[in-house]
C-alpha positions as CSV (number, residue, x, y, z in Angstrom):
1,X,64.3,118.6,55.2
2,X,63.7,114.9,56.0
3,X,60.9,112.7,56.7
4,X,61.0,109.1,58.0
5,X,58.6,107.2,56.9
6,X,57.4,103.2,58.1
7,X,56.6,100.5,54.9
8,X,55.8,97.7,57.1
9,X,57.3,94.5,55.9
10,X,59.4,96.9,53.2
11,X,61.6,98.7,56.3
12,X,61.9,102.4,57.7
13,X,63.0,104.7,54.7
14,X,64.1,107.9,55.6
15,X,63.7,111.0,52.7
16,X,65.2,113.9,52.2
17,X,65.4,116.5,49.8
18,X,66.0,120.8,50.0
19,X,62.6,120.7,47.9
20,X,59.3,120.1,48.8
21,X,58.1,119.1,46.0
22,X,60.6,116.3,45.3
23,X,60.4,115.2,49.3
24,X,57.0,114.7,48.3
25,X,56.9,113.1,45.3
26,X,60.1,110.2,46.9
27,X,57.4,109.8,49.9
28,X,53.9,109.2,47.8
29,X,56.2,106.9,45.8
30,X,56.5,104.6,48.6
31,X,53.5,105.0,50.4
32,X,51.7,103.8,47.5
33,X,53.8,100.2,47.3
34,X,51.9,97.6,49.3
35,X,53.6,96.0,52.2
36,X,51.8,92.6,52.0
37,X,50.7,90.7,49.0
38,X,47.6,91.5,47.0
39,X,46.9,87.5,46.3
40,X,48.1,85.8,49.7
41,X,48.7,88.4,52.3
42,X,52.5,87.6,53.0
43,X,55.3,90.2,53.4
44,X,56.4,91.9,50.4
45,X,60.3,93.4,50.1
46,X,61.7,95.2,46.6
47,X,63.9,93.4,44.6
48,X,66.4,94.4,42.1
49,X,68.6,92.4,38.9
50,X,70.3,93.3,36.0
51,X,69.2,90.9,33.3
52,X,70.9,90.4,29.5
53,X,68.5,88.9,27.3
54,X,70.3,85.7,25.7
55,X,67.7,84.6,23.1
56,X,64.7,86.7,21.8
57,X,64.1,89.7,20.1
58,X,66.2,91.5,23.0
59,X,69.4,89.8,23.2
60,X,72.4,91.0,23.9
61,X,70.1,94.0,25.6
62,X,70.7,94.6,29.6
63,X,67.7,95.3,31.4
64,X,67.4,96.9,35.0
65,X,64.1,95.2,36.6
66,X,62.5,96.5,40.0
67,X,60.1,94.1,41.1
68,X,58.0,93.9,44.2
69,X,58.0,89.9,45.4
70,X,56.4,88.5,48.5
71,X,57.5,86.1,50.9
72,X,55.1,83.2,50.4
73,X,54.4,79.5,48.8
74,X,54.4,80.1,45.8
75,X,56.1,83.6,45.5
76,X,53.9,86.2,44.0
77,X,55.8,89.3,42.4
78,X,54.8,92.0,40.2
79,X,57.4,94.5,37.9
80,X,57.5,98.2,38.9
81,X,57.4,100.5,35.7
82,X,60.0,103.0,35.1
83,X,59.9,105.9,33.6
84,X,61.9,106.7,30.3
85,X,64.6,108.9,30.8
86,X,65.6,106.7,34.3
87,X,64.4,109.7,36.6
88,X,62.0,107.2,38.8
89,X,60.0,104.3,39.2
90,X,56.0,103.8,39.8
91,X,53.7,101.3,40.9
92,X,50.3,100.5,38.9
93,X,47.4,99.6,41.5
94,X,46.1,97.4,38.8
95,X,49.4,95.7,38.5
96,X,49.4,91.9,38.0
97,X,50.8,89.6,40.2
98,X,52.1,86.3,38.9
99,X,53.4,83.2,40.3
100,X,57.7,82.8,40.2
101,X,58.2,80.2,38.2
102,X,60.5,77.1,39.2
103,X,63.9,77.8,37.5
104,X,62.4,80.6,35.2
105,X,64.7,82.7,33.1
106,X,65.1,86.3,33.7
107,X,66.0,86.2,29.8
108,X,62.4,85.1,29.2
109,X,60.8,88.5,30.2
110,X,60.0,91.1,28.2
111,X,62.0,94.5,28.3
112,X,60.6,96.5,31.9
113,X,57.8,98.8,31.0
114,X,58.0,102.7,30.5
115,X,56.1,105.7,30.4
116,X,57.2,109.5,30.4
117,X,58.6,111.2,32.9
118,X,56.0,113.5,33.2
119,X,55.6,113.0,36.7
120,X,58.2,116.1,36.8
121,X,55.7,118.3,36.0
122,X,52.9,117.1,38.6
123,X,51.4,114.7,36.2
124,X,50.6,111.5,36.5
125,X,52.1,108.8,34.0
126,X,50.2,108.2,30.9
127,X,49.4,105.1,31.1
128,X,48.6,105.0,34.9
129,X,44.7,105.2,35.2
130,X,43.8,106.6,38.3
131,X,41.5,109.7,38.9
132,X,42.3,113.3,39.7
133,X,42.8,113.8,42.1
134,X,44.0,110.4,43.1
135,X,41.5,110.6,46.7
136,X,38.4,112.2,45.9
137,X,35.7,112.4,48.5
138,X,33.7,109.7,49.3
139,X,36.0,107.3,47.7
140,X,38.3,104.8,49.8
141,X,41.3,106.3,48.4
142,X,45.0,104.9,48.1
143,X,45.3,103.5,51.5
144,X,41.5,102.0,51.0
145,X,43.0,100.4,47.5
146,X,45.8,98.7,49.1
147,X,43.7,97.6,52.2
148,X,41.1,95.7,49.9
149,X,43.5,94.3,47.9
150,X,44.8,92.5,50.9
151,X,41.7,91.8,52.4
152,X,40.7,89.9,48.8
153,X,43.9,88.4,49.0
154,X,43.5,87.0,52.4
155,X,40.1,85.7,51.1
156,X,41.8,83.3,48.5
157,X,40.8,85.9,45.4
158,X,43.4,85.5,43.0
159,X,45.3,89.2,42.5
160,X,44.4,88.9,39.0
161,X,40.5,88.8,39.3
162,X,40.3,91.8,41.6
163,X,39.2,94.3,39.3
164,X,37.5,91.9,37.7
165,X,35.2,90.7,40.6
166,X,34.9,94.2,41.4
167,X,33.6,95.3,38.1
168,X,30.9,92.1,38.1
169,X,30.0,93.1,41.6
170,X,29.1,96.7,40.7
171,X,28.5,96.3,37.4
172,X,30.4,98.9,35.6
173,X,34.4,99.2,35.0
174,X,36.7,99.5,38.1
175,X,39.9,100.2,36.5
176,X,41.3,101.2,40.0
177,X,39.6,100.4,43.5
178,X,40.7,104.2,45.2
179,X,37.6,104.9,43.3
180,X,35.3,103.0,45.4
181,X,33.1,104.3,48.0
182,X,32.9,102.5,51.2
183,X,29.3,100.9,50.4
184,X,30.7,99.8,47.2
185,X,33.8,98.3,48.7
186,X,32.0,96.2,51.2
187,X,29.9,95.0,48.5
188,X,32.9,93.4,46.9
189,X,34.0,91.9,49.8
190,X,30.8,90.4,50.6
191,X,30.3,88.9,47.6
192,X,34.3,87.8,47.9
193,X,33.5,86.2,51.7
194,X,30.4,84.1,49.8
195,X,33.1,82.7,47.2
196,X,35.4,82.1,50.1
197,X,32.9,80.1,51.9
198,X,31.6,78.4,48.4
199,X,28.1,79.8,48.4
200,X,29.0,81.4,45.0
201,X,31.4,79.9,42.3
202,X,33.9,82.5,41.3
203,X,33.7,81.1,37.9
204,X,30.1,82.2,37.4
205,X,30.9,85.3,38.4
206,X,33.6,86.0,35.8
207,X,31.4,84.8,33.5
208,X,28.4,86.6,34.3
């Protein structure tokens, strides 16, 4: 069995597998990686290093990091977690994406992060908070998630305030925007288009 499958910016990836079940857990792995920047909207691509710490509490230690980076000024990348016995990686929706640093030091990160492999039994990781099931009806989903990520991005909303903003906006937690419904989401992005145009200071917001 194979299926090909387009990420965008990311490439054409074709999966295969004799079972189902791994076919598709490989293909909700990488239709859940955004193709485009959650903070500017550029092209993202995977990236891949083998790091040994030389200074800190982890030198001498060799590291394998997976990071999604995007193709804009500044660069924006975030780290993909991994599980910890090596069987996969997985992306966090809440993930944050920081700025690359001029000349920064691969040394000067901490150790990728982990959680149990116990995506091999169907569940999700532990410390990935999304609902179950992931889309539940009346909710935007994953493909809704990634969307409005982008669309904030494109509105000058810094990745890291997301949640935030959405969580001011509707006044309760958002811990992960699949949750939304579609009145919700356009909420947020009103109040987002407002900051973009300066009739509301982001600031305040946070704050509030």
């Amino acid at each position: 069995m194979r299926l090909e499958l387009d990420l965008g910016s990311i490439g054409r990836l074709v999966v295969e597998g004799d079972d189902p079940r791994e076919l598709i857990r490989q293909t909700t792995f990488w239709r859940e990686l955004p193709t485009t920047c959650p903070v500017c909207a550029a092209p993202v691509s995977p990236q891949h290093r083998k790091v040994t710490a030389t200074s800190g509490a982890n030198a001498g230690k060799t590291f394998d990091f997976y990071r999604l980076v995007c193709a804009g000024e500044p660069r924006h990348e975030t780290t993909l977690g991994q599980y910890q016995d090596g069987s996969g990686l997985f992306y966090r929706h809440n993930s944050e994406w920081t700025t690359q640093r001029e000349g920064q030091q691969d040394d000067e990160l901490d150790a990728p992060r982990q959680a149990p492999a116990q995506h091999q039994q169907g569940a999700r990781p532990a410390n990935r908070r999304q609902p179950e099931p992931e889309h539940q009806p009346g909710t935007i989903g994953g493909a809704g998630a990634s969307d409005l990520h982008t669309r904030l991005g494109k509105l000058r909303i810094p990745g890291k305030l997301h949640l935030v903003l959405a969580s001011r906006t509707l006044k309760r937690d958002v811990e992960y925007f699949g949750t939304l419904t579609p009145k919700e989401r356009d909420l947020v992005l009103d109040l987002a288009h407002q900051i973009e145009h300066g009739r509301i200071d982001i600031g305040q917001v946070i704050a509030s």
